[in-house]
C-alpha positions as CSV (number, residue, x, y, z in Angstrom):
1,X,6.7,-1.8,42.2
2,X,6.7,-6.1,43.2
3,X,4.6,-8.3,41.1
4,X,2.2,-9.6,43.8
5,X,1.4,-13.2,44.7
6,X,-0.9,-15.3,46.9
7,X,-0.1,-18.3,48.6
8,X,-2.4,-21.0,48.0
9,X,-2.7,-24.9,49.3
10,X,-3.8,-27.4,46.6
11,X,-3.3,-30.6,45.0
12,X,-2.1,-31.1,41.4
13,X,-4.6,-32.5,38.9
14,X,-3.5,-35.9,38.5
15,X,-2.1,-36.2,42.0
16,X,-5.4,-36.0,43.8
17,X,-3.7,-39.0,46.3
18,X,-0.8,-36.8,47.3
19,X,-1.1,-34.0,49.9
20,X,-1.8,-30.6,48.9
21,X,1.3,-28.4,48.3
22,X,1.6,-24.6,48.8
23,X,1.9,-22.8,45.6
24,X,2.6,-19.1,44.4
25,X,0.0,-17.7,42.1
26,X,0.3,-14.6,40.6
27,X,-2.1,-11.8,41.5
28,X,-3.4,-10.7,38.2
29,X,-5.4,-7.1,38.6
30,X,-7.7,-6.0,35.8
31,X,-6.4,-4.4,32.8
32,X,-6.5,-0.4,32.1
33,X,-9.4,0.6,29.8
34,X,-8.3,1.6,26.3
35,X,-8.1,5.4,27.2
36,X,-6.0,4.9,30.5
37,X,-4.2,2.1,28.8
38,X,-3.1,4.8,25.8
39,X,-2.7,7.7,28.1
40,X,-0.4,6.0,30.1
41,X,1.7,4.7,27.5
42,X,2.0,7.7,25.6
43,X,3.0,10.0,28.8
44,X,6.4,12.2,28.2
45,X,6.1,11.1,24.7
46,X,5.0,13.2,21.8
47,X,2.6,11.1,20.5
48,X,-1.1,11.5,21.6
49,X,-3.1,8.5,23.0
50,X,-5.2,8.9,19.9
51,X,-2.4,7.4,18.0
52,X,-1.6,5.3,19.7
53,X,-4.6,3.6,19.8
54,X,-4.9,3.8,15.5
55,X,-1.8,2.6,15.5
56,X,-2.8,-0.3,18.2
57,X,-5.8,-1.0,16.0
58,X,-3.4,-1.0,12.7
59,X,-1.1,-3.5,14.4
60,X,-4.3,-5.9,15.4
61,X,-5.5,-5.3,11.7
62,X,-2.3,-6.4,10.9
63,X,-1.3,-9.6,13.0
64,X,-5.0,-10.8,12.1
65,X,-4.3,-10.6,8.3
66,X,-0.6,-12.3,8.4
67,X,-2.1,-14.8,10.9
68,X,-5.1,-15.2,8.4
69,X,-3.0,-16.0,5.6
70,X,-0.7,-19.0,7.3
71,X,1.8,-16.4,8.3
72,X,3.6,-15.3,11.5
73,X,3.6,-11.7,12.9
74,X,6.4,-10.0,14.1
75,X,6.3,-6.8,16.1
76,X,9.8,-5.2,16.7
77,X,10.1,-4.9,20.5
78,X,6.9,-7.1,21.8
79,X,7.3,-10.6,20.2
80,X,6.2,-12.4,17.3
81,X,2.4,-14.1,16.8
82,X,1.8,-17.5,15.6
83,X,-1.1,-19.9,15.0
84,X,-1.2,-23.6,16.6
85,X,-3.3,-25.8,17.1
86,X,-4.0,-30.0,17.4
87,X,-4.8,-32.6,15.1
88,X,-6.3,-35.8,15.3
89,X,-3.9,-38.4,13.6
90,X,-5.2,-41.1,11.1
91,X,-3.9,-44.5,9.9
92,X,-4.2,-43.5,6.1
93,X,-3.2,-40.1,4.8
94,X,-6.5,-40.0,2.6
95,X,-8.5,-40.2,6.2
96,X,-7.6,-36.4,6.6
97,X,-10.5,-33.9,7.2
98,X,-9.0,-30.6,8.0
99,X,-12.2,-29.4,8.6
100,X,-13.3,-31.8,11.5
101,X,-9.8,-33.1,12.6
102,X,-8.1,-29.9,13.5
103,X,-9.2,-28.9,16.5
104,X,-8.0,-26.2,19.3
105,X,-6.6,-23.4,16.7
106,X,-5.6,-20.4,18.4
107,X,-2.7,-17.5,18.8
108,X,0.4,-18.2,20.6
109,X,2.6,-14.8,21.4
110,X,6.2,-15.4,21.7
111,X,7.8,-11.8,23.8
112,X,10.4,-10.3,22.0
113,X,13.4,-11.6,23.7
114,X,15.1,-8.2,24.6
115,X,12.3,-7.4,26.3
116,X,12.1,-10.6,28.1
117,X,15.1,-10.3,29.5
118,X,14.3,-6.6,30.3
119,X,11.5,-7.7,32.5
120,X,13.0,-10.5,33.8
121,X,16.1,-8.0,35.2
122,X,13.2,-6.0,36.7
123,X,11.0,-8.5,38.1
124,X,10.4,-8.5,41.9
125,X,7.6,-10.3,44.2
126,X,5.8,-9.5,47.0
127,X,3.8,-11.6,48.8
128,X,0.1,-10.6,48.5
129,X,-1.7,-12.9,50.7
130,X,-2.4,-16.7,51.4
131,X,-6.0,-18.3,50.6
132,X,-6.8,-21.7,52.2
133,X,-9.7,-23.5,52.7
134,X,-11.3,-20.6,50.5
135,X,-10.7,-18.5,53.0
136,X,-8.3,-15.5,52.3
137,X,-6.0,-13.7,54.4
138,X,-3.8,-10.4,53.2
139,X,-0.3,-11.4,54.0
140,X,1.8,-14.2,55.5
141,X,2.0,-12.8,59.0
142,X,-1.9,-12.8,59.5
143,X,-2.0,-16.5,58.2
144,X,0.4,-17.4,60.5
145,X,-1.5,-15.7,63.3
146,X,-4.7,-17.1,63.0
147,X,-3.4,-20.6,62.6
148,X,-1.6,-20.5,65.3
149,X,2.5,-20.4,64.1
150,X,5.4,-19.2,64.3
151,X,7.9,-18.3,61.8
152,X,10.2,-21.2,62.0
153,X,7.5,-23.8,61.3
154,X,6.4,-25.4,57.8
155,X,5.5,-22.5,55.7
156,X,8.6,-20.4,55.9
157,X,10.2,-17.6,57.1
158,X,11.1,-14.5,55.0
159,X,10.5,-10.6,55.2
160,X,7.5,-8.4,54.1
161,X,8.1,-5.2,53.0
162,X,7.3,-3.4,55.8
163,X,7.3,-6.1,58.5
164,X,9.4,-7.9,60.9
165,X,12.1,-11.0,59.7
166,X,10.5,-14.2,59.4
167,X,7.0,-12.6,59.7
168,X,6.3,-12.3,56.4
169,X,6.0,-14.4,53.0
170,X,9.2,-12.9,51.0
171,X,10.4,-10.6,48.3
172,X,12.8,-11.4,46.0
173,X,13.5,-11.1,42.3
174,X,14.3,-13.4,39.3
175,X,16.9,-12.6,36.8
């Protein structure tokens, strides 16, 4: 299965002057409920989904407390967790507040790099559709159709799964 993507025409923040670009954006679906989410994870395995989410909850119980207490959190196999956050600076050291000057704190997750690498091996795209103007089509091909081009023009060529050469908004993989 292709990570999906949409192609969508905007301008950068910042570069509100320039004119709008067409960028990939991944198509990000809704995450499995906790049952699904342990079922599916614990399929061909002899652990029950009921363990797996105690032991989910023991690892959350756990990253919290090691966060908590100015520590990072390493899981073997997913990544490590860390705290950051900004600061405003001041002239004289004495001027410090932590309380009011450190602002932004939150979790940063850093993938295990095996795994990384793993997924990166694996990944593939597929174009999921193209949205301009608000307006959202489901693939290249119909985008192309309604606005009236072909193939070769501005906007690429490539292959859908399923579809023709040069009618479609690509596949490929990164790795």
């Amino acid at each position: 299965m292709a990570t999906q993507y949409i192609l969508q025409k905007k301008k950068l923040p910042g570069k509100q002057d320039e004119p709008a670009k067409w960028y990939a954006t991944p198509v990000s679906n809704s995450p499995m409920d906790e049952d699904a989410t342990t079922k599916a994870a614990t399929e061909d395995t002899t652990f029950s989904d009921v363990e797996l989410a105690a032991a989910s909850k023991l690892i959350a119980r756990f990253v919290k407390r090691q966060l908590v207490n100015g520590q990072r959190a390493r899981i073997p196999g997913l990544g490590t967790f860390r705290t950051t956050f900004g600061s405003e600076g001041v002239d004289d050291i004495n001027d410090f507040d932590a309380t009011t000057m450190i602002r932004n704190p939150r979790i940063t997750f850093l993938c295990d790099g095996k795994m990384r690498s793993e997924f990166l091996r694996d990944l593939k795209f597929e174009n999921g559709g193209v949205t301009e103007d608000g307006i959202s089509y489901s693939n290249l091909a119909s985008y192309r159709k309604a606005k009236g081009l072909t193939p070769d023009e501005p906007g690429g060529g490539g292959e859908e799964p399923g579809g023709e050469p040069g009618q479609g908004g690509g596949e490929g993989t990164l790795g």
